[in-house]
C-alpha positions as CSV (number, residue, x, y, z in Angstrom):
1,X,42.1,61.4,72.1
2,X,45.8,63.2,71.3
3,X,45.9,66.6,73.1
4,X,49.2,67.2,71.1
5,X,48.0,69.0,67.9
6,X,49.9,70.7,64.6
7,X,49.5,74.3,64.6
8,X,47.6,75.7,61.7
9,X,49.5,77.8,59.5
10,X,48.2,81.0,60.6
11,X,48.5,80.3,64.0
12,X,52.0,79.5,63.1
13,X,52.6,82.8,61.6
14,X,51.2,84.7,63.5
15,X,53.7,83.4,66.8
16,X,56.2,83.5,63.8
17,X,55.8,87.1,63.5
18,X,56.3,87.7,67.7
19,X,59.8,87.0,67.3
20,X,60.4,88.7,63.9
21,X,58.2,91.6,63.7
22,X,58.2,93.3,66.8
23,X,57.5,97.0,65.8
24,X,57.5,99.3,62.7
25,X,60.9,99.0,62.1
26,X,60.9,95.5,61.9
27,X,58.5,95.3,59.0
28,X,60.8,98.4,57.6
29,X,64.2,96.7,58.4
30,X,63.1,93.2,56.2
31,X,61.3,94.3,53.4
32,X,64.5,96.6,52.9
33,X,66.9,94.1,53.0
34,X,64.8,92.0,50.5
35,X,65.1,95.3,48.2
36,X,68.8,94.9,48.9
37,X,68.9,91.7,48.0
38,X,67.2,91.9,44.9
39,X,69.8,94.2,44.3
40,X,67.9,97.6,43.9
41,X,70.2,101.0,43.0
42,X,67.1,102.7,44.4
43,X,65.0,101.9,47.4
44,X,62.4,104.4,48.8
45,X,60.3,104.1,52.1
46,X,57.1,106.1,52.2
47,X,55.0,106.1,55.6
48,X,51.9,107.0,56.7
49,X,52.2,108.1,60.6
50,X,55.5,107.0,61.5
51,X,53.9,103.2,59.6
52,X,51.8,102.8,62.2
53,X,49.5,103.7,59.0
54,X,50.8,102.3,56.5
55,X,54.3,101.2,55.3
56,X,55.6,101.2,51.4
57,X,59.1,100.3,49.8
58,X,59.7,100.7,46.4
59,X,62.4,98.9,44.8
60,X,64.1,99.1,41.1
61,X,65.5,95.3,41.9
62,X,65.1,92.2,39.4
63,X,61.8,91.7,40.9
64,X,59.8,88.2,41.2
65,X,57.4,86.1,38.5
66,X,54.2,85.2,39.7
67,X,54.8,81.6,40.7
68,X,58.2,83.1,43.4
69,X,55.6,85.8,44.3
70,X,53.4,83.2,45.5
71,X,55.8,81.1,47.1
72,X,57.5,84.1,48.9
73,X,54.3,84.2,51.6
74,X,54.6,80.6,51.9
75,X,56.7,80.0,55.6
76,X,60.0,79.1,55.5
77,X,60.5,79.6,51.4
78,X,63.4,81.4,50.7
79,X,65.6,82.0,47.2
80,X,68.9,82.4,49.7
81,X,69.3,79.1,50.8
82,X,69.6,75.6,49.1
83,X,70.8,73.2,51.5
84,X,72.9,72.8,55.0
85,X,75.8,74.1,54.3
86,X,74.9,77.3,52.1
87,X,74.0,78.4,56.5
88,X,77.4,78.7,56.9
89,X,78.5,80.7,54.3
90,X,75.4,83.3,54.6
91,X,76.0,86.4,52.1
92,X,72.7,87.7,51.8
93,X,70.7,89.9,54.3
94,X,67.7,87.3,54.9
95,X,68.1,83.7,54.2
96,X,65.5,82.8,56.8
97,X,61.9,82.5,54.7
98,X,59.8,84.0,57.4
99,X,59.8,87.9,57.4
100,X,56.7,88.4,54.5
101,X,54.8,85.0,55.9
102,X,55.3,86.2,59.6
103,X,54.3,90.1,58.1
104,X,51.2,89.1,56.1
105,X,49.4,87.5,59.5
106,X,49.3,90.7,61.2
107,X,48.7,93.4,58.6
108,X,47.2,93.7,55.2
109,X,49.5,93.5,53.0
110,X,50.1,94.1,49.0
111,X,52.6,93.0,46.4
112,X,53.6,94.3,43.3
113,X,56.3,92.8,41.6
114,X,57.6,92.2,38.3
115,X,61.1,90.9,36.2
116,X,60.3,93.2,33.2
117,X,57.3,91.4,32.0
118,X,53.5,91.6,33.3
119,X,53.8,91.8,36.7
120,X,51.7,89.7,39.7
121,X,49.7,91.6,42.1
122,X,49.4,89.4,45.6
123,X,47.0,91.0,48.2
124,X,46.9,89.1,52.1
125,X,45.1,90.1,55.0
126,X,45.7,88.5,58.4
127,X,47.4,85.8,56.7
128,X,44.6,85.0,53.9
129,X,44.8,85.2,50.4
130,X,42.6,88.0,49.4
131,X,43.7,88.2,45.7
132,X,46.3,86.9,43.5
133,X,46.3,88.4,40.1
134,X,48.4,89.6,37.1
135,X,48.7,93.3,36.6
136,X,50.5,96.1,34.6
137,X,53.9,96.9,36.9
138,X,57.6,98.2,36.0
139,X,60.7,96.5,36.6
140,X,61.5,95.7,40.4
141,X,59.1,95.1,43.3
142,X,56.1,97.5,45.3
143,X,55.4,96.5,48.9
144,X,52.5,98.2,51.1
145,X,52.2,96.7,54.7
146,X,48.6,98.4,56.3
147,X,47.5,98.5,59.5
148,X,50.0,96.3,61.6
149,X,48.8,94.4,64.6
150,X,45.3,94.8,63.6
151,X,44.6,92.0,64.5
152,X,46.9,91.0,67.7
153,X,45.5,94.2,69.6
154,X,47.6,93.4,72.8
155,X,50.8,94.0,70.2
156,X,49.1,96.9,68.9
157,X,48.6,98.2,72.4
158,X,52.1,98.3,73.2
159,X,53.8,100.2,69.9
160,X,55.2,103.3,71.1
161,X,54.7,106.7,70.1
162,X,54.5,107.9,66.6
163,X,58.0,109.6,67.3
164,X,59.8,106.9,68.9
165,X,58.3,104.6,65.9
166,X,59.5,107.2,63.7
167,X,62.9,107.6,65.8
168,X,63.3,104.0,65.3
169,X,63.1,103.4,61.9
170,X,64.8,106.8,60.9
171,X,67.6,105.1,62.6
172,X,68.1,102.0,61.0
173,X,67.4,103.5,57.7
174,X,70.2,106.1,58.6
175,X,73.1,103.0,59.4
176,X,71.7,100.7,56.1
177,X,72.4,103.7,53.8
178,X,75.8,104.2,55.5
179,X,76.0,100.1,55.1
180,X,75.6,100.8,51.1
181,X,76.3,104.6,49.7
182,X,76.1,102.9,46.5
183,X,71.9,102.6,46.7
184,X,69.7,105.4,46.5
185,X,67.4,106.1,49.8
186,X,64.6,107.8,49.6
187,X,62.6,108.0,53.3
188,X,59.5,110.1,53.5
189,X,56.8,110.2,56.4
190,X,53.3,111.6,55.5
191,X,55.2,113.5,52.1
192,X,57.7,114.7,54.1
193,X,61.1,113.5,53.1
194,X,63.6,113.0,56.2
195,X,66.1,111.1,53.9
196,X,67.2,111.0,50.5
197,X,71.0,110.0,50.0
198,X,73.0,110.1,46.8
199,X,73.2,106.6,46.0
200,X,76.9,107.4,44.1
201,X,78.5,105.1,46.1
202,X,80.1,108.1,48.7
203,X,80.0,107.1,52.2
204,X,81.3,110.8,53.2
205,X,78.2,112.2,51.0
206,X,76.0,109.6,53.1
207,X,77.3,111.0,56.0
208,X,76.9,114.1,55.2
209,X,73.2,114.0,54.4
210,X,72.7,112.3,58.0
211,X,74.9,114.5,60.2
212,X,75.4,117.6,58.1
213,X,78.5,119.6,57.5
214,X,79.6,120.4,60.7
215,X,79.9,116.6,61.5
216,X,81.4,115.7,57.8
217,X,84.6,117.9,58.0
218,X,85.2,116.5,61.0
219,X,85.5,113.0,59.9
220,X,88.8,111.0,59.7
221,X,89.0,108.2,56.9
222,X,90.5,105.1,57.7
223,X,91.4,102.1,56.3
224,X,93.2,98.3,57.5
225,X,92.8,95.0,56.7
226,X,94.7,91.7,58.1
227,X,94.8,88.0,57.3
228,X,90.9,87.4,57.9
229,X,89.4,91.2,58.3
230,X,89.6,94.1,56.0
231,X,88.1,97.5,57.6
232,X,87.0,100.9,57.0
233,X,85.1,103.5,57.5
234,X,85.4,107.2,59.1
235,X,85.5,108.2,62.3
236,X,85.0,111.5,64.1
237,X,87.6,113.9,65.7
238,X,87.7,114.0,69.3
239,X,85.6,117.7,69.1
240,X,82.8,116.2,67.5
241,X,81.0,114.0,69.9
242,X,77.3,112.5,71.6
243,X,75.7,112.0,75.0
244,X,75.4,108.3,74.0
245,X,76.8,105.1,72.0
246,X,74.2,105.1,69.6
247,X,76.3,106.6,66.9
248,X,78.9,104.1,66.9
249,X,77.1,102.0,63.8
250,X,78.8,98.9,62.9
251,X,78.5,97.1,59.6
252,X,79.2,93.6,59.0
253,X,79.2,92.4,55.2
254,X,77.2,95.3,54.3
255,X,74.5,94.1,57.8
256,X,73.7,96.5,60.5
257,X,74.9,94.7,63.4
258,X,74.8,94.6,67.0
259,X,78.3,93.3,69.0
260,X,78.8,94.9,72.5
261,X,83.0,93.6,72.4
262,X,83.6,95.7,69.2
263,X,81.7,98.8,70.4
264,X,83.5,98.6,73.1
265,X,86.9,98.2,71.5
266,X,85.9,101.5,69.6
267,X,85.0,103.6,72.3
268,X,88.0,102.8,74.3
269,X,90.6,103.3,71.5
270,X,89.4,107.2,72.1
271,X,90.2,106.9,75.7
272,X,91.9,109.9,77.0
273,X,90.8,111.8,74.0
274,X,87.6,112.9,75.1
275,X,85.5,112.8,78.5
276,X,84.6,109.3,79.2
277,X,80.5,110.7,79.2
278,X,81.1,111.4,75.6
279,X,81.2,108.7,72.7
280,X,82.7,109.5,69.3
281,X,80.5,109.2,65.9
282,X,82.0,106.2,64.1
283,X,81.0,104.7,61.1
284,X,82.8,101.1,60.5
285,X,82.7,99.0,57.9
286,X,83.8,95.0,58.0
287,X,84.4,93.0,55.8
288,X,85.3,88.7,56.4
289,X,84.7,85.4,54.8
290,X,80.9,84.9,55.7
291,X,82.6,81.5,57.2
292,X,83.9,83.5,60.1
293,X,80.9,84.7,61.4
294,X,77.5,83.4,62.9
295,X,74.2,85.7,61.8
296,X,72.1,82.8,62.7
297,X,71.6,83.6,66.4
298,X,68.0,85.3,66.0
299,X,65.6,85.9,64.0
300,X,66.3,89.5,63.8
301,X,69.8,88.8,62.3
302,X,71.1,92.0,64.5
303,X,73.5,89.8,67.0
304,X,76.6,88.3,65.4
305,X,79.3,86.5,66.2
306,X,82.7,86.0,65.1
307,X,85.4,83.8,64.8
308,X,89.2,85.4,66.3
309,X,87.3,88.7,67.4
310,X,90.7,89.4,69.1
311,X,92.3,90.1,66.0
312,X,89.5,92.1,64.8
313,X,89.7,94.1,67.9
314,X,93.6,94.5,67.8
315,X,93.0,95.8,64.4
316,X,90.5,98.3,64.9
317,X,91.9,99.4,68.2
318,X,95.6,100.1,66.5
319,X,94.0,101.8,63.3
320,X,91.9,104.1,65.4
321,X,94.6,105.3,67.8
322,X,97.1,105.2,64.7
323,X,95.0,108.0,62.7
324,X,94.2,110.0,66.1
325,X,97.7,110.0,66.3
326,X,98.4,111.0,62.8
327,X,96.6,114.4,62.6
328,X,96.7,117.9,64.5
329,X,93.6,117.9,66.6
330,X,93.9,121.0,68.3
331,X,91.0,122.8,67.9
332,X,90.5,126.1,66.5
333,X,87.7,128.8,67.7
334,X,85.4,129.9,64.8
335,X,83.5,133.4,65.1
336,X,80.3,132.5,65.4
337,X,78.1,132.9,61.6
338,X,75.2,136.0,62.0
339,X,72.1,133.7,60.9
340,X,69.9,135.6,57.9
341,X,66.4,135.6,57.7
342,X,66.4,132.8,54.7
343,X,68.5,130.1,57.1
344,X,66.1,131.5,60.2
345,X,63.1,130.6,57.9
346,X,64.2,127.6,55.8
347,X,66.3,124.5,56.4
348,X,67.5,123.2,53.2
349,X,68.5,119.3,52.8
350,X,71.0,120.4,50.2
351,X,74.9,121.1,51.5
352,X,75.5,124.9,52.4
353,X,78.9,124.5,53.0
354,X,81.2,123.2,50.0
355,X,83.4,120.1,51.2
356,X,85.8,118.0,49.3
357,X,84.4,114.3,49.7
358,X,87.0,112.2,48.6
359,X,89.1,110.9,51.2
360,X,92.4,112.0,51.8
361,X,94.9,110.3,51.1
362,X,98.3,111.5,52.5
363,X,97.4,112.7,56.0
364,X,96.6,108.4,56.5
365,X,99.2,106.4,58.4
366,X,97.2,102.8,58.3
367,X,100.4,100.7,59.4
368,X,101.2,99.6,63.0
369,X,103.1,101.8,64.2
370,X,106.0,100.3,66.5
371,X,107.2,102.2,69.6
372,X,110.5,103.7,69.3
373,X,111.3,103.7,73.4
374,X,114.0,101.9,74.4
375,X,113.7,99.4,77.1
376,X,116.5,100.1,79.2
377,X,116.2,103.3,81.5
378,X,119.6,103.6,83.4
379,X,119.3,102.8,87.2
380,X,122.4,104.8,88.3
381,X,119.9,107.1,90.2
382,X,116.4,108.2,90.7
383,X,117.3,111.5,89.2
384,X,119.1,110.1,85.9
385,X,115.8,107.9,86.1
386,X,114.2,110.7,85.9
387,X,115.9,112.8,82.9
388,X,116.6,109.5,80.5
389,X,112.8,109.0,80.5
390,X,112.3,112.4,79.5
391,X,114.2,111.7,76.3
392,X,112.8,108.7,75.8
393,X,109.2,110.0,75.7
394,X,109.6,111.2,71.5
395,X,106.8,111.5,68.9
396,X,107.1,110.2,65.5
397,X,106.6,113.7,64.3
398,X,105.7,117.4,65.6
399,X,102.3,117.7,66.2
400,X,102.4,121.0,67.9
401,X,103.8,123.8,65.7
402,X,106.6,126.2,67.4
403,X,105.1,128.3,70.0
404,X,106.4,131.4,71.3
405,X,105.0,132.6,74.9
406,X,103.4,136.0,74.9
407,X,101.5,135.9,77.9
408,X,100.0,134.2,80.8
409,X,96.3,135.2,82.0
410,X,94.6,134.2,85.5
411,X,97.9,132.1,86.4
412,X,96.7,129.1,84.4
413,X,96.6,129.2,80.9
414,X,100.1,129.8,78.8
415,X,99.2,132.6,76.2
416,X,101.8,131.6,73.0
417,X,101.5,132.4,69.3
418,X,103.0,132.0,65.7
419,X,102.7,133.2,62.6
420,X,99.3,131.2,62.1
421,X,97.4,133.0,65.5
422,X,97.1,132.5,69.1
423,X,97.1,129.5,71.2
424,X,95.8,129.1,74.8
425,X,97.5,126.1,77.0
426,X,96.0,125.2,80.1
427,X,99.0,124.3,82.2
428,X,97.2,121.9,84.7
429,X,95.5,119.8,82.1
430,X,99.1,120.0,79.9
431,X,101.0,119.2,82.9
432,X,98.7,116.1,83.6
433,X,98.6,114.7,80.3
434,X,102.6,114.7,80.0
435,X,102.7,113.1,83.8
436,X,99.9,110.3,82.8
437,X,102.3,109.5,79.8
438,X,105.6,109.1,81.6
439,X,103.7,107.2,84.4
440,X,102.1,105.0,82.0
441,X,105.3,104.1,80.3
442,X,107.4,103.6,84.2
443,X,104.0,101.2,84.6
444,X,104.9,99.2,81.4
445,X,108.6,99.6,81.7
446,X,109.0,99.2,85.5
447,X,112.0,99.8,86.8
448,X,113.5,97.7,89.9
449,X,114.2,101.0,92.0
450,X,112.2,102.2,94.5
451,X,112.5,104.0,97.6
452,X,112.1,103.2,101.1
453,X,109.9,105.4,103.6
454,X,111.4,106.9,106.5
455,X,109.0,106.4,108.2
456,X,106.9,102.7,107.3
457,X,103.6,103.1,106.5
458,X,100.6,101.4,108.3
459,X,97.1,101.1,106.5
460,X,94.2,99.8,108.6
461,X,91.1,98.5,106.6
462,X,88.0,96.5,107.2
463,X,87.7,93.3,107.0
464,X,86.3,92.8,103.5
465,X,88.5,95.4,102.3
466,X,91.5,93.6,104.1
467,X,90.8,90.5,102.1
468,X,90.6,92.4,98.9
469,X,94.1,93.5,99.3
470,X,95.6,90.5,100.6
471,X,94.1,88.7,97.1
472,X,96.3,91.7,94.9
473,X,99.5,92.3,97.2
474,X,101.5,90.3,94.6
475,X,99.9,93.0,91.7
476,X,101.3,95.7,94.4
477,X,104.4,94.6,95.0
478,X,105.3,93.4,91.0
479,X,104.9,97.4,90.9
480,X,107.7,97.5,93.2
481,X,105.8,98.7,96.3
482,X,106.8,96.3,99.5
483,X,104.0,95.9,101.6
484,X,103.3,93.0,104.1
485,X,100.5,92.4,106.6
486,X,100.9,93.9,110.2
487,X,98.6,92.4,112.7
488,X,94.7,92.3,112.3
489,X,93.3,93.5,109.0
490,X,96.3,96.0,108.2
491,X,98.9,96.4,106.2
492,X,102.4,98.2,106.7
493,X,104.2,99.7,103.7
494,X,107.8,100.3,103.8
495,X,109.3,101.1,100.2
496,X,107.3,102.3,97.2
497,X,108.4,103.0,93.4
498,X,110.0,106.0,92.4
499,X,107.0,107.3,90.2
500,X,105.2,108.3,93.6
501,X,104.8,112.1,93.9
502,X,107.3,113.3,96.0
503,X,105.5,115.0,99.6
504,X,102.1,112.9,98.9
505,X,103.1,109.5,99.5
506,X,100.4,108.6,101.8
507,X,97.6,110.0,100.0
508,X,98.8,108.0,96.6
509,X,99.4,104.8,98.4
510,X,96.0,104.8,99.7
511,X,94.4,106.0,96.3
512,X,96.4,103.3,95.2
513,X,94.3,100.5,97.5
514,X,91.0,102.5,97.2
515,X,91.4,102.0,93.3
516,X,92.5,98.1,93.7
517,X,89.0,97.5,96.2
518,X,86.7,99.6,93.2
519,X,88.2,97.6,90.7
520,X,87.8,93.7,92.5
521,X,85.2,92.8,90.4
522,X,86.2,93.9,87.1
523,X,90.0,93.9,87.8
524,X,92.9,93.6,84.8
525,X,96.4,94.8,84.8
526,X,96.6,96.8,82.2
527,X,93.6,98.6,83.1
528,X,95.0,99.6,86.9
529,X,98.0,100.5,85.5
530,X,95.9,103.4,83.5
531,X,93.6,103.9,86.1
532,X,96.9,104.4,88.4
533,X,98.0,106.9,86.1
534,X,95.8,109.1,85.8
535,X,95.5,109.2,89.6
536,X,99.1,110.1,90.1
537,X,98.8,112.3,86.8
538,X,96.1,114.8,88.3
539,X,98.2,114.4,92.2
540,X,101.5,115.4,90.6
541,X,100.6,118.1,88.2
542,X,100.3,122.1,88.7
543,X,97.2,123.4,89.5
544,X,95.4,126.4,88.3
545,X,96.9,129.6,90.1
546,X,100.4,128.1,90.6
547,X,102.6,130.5,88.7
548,X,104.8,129.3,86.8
549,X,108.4,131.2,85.3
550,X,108.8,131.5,81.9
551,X,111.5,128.8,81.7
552,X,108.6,126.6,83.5
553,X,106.4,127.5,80.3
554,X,109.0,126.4,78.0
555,X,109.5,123.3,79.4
556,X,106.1,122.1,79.9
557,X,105.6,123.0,76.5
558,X,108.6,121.5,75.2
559,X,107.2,118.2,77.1
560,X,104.1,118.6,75.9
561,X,105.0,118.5,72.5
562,X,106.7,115.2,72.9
563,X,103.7,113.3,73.9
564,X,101.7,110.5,72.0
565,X,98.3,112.5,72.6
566,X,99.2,116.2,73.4
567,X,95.8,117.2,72.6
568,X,93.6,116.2,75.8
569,X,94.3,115.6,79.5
570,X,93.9,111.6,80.4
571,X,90.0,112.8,81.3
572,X,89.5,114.6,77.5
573,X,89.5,118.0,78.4
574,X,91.5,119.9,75.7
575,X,95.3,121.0,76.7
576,X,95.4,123.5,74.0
577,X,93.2,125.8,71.3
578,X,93.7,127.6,68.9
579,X,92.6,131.6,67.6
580,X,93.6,131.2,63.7
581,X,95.0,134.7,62.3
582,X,92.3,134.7,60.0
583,X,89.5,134.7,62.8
584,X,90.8,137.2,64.9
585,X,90.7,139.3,62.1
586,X,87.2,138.4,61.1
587,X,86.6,139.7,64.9
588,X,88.0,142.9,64.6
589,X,86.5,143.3,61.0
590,X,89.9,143.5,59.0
591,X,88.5,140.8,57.2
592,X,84.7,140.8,56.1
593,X,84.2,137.0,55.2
């Protein structure tokens, strides 16, 4: 007798439904994305208990006749797909024929669809066929998921909380309307409406009835596009920021999607613009050939891969730093608002605060820009070194306005002003972002100078650390340092590169190793040069309480104003803020709104 046996086919479904509905917003997340599909203007999600309840979209789509309806629940029957190589060129949300099979065998579920005509009424529970029926129903297509896991208890057992159910599909409702401002969402849990987007095709409007106005004005357009990608999207300034990388949403052909290599090539494009425990809120759209990428990696459809993600990184890595570039992003201090009983009382979902949502459209520089530093630094001295790289260190345009110094308070920040207010430099976090830049671009550009110690340096490590340094000493001494082993597990150092601060040699050398034996395991060029720069930055730069005179003032600001980023020290911290006119006198009530 065969122990080998087929499955039945709601046995099937039911394991089916493991891999494809996992929690509330799974059931959410594909019955959606068949409302997309079906191209709906207006989807709206009603719940009952974070789903846990109950679950119902609503969809104004072309809706199904009764013989699709029926086929829909049958596994692996789909409207998306036709033959092999329609998998490759994938440009609909599910293709895969098993999200309302897999649904329907652990929940009760009922369907109410119809093209325009009489409509078909489809009622499951656990995977049978309760009822199938015609019935009166509009345009478009009514799905009500009850009781999910009913009948799997140990999968019922483990859904989380109603609020991190809730959490969870507030989310990915949150990134699909971002995905497509041009559909009306409408979420509500127990009557209460948590979303309801515009649906006028606005992705500044979406984002503003996600994040509010605070977060809106805040956001930078931006647009690009090269032989295979085209992006765009907005993303926030540096002073607008979260604890965590969850508001970094990328969208792939209009799909929420999950890729670690382009979240990370995000979040680094802000480096040095904000603390590295803070993540910006970016909202990027991407569109390719449905050729060049792979959604068929699991059932969820979340992972994706594509083909030449370099150039997709280079391209969002240069348009991000581009438009950072491109703006004034010092920020301003706002008198806080006195709060009336009516906003104590009542939180409106409509916009308090008017804000032009069309993007803007000359502050935008989208084009690479190409450096403008020469590549020859003259090697007649350390000193001439010293003052041609000055000079060489331009921005493409003023992005500090002309200061004049008025004052200096608690022998760190630079007091200045102009006809627009008052502006507060800190002179350590200045003076550290114009030495990161200088070092950064000696790092790149090296010179072959360097200068030899009176006295040779000898470094004595352990063992492992020995051998971790022996692997690098050609990294070392490509920088121009010239160090050699000495005896047991040591190393003597007899010349370094000019860019070493003067009268700390020894402590920047050793830095220097320390950050070469942290890094062994995750350990690229160009990220030791930047790590070695900001070390050297923070050692060579003024510190609070070091007075300066007021020709030091005017010539750290002078250098400051010729950086790339002026606005942050290499950590993120802010170099410089701003007191508008206009809010110092709403302080001292010359002005009264």
């Amino acid at each position: 007798m065969a122990n080998i046996k087929v499955m039945d086919e709601i046995l099937s479904n039911k394991i089916a439904a493991g891999e494809v509905v996992e929690k509330c917003v799974s059931v959410v997340k594909e019955l959606v994305e068949n409302s997309i599909d079906a191209k709906s203007s207006e989807i709206k999600i009603e719940l009952i208990d974070s789903g846990t309840i109950e679950i119902k979209v609503i969809d104004n789509g072309i809706g199904m006749d009764n013989d699709d309806a029926k086929l829909a629940f049958q596994r692996h029957a789909t409207s998306k797909l036709y033959d092999e190589d329609d998998l490759y060129r994938i440009d609909t949300l599910g293709f895969r024929g098993e999200a309302l099979p897999s649904i329907a065998s652990v929940s009760e579920i009922i369907l109410k669809t119809s093209t325009g005509g009489v409509g078909s009424l489809i009622h499951f529970k656990g995977g049978k066929l309760i009822k199938c029926e015609k019935c009166d129903a509009r345009k478009g297509t009514s799905i009500t998921v009850k009781n999910l896991f009913y009948n799997t208890p140990a999968r019922l057992k483990h859904l989380s909380s109603l609020n991190t159910e809730l959490s969870n599909i507030v989310d990915y409702i949150n990134r699909i309307a971002l995905s497509y401002p041009n559909i009306k969402f409408t979420l509500s849990n127990n009557n209460r409406i948590l979303l309801n987007t515009p649906g006028d095709d606005n992705l500044l409007k979406v984002i503003n009835s996600i994040y509010g106005i605070d977060v809106t004005k805040n956001m930078l357009d931006i647009s690009n596009f090269n032989n295979d990608y085209e992006i765009n999207g907005y993303i926030s300034k540096p002073v607008v920021n979260r604890a965590n990388r969850s508001h970094v949403i990328t969208l792939v052909n209009g799909r929420v999607v999950r890729n670690n290599e382009i979240n990370k090539t995000i979040i680094e494009s802000y480096h040095t613009y904000m603390p590295e425990t803070k993540f910006p809120i970016v909202v990027l759209k991407i569109d390719v050939d449905s050729s060049l990428i792979d959604v068929n990696i699991h059932p969820t459809k979340m992972d994706i891969k594509f083909s030449n993600i370099n150039e997709l990184k280079t391209l969002i890595r240069n348009t991000i730093i581009n438009r950072l570039n491109s703006i004034n992003l010092i920020p301003t201090i706002e008198t806080p608002k006195p709060i009336s009983y009516e906003e104590v009382s009542i939180k409106s979902n409509y916009v308090q605060e008017t804000i032009d949502f069309a993007p803007s459209k000359g502050e935008s520089t989208y084009s690479l820009i190409k450096s403008e530093l020469e590549e020859n630094i003259s090697d007649t001295s350390v000193i001439n070194e010293d003052l041609a790289l000055e000079e060489k260190i331009e921005k493409k345009q003023d992005t500090i306005p002309e200061l004049y110094i008025a004052g200096y308070a608690f022998g760190t920040y630079i007091i200045c002003q102009n006809d627009l207010g008052l502006y507060l430099i800190d002179q350590h976090a200045a003076k550290e972002r114009i030495n990161y830049e200088k070092t950064s671009y000696m790092l790149s550009n090296p010179n072959k100078q360097n200068i030899s110690m009176l006295f040779p340096l000898t470094i004595e490590l352990p063992l492992n650390e020995f051998i971790i340094i022996k692997e690098n000493i050609d990294v070392l001494n490509n920088m121009y340092f010239e160090i050699s082993e000495f005896g047991m597990n040591s190393f003597v150092v007899k010349s370094h590169p000019i860019w070493l601060p003067s009268g700390h040699e020894e402590e920047a050398i050793r830095k220097i190793f320390d950050l070469v034996i942290t890094m062994k395991d995750n350990f690229t060029l160009e990220k030791f040069n930047d790590r070695v720069a900001m070390t050297m930055a923070c050692k060579m730069s003024i510190k609070a309480n070091d007075n300066l005179s007021n020709e030091e003032m005017e010539e750290l600001i002078k250098d400051l104003r010729k950086c790339n980023n002026p606005y942050t020290c290499p950590h993120g911290r802010p170099t410089i803020i701003n007191f508008t006119k206009y809010e110092l006198e709403k302080m001292f009530k010359r002005v009264m709104n």
